[in-house]
N, C-alpha and C positions, 0 to 999 in steps of 0.2 A: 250272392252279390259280392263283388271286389269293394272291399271297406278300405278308406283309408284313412288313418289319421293324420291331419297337419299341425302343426307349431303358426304362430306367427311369421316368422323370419321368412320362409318358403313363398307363403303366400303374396306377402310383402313385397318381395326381392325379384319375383317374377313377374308380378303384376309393375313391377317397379321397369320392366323391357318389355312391356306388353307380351307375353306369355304365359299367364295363368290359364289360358285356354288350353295349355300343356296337359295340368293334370284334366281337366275334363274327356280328352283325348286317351289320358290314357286310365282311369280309373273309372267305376260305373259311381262311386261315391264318396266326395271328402265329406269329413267329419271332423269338427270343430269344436272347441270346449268355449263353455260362454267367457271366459278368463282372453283367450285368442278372437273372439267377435268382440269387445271389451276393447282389447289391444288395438286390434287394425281397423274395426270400422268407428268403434267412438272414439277413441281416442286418437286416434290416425285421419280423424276426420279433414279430408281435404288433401290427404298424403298419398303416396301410391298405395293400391292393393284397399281402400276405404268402399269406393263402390261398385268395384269389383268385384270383391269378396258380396257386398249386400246384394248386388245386381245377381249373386251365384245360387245365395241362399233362395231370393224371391224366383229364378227359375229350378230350384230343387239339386242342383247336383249339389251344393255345397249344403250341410244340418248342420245345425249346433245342438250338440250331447253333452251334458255334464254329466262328470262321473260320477258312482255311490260314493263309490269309498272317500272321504272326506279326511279319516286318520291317513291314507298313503298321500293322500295331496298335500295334506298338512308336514309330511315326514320328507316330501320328496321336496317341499317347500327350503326348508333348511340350507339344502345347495343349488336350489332351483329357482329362476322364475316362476309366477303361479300358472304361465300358461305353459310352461313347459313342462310342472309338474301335474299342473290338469291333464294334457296334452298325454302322457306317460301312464299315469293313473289309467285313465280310457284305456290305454290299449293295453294294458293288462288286463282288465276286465272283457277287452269285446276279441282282443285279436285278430288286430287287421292285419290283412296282406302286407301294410309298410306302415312306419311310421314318420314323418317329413318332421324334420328338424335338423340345423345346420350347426347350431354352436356345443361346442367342442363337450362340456363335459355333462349337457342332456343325451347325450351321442353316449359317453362312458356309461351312463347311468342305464339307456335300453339295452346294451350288452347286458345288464348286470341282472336285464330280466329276459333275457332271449330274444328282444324285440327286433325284426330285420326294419332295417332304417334305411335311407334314404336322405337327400337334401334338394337344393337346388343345383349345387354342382350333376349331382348324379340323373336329376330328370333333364337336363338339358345333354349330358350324355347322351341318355336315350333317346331324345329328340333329334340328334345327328344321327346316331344308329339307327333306327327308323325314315330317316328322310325328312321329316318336319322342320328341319333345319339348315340353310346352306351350309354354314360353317359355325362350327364349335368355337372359333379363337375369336372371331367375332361377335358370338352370344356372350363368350366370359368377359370383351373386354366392357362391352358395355353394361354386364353387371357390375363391374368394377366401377367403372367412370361413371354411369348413368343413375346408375341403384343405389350408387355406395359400397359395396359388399364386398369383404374383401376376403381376397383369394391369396395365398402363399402364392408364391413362383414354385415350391414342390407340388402343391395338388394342378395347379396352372398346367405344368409339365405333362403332369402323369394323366389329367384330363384328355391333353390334345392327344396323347400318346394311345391311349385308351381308342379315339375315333382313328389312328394313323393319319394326325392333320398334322403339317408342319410346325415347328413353334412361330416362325417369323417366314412371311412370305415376300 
């Protein structure tokens, strides 16, 4: 089975352009740290990606797994959010195929355990690359404007550059 681990921000940020049905699409299973169900459905209660994420889990693609190890959450805690370091934790123990998270230094931190990563930029890539998508410079603008989510103008670039979309049409 394709396991995947998310972060909050992912699920948040897509569900935030109505496209969380992205990862269901492309993964057989997200998997969630109760730190991340915590974040986006109670405390997000009423916000993007709240009953989304709950509507995911009660039809089964989305689980919520807490990790054992509680010393690495504890440790990863230090420069981490708790769900980024739940989040992290998990996929050192289970080894998923990706793990989704967008902000810049839980991103340093799975380098720093081999973990192949992903974000929101990068599955909506692949939603152009696949077809699921008309345009790419159209899903980031309204991640930006609609979701909040902010994008450099260098990954902005290297994105559109990535499907061969124009930057400005």
């Amino acid at each position: 089975m394709q396991e995947v681990i998310s972060d909050s921000s992912t699920l948040i940020h897509l569900a935030g352009i109505g496209r969380l049905e992205l990862l269901k699409e492309f993964y057989e299973k997200i998997l969630i740290t109760p730190a991340v169900w915590r974040e986006v459905v109670e405390e997000g209660k009423g916000r993007p990606g709240a009953e989304e994420v709950k509507e995911a889990q009660r039809a089964g693609w989305i689980e919520v797994i807490a990790p054992s190890n509680e010393s690495v959450v504890r440790f990863l805690e230090r420069e981490l959010h708790k769900g980024e370091a739940e989040a992290i934790a998990l996929a050192t123990e289970r080894n998923p195929e990706v793990i989704l998270l967008d902000e810049l230094e839980a991103r340093r931190v799975t380098d720093v355990y081999g973990l192949r990563k992903t974000g929101v930029v990068g599955i909506l890539i692949r939603a152009k690359l696949e077809g699921k998508v008309e345009s790419l410079r159209e899903e980031l603008d309204r991640l930006r404007n609609e979701a909040g989510f902010w994008i450099g103008d260098e990954i902005y670039r290297q994105a559109l550059e990535a499907v061969e979309e124009e930057m400005w049409t």
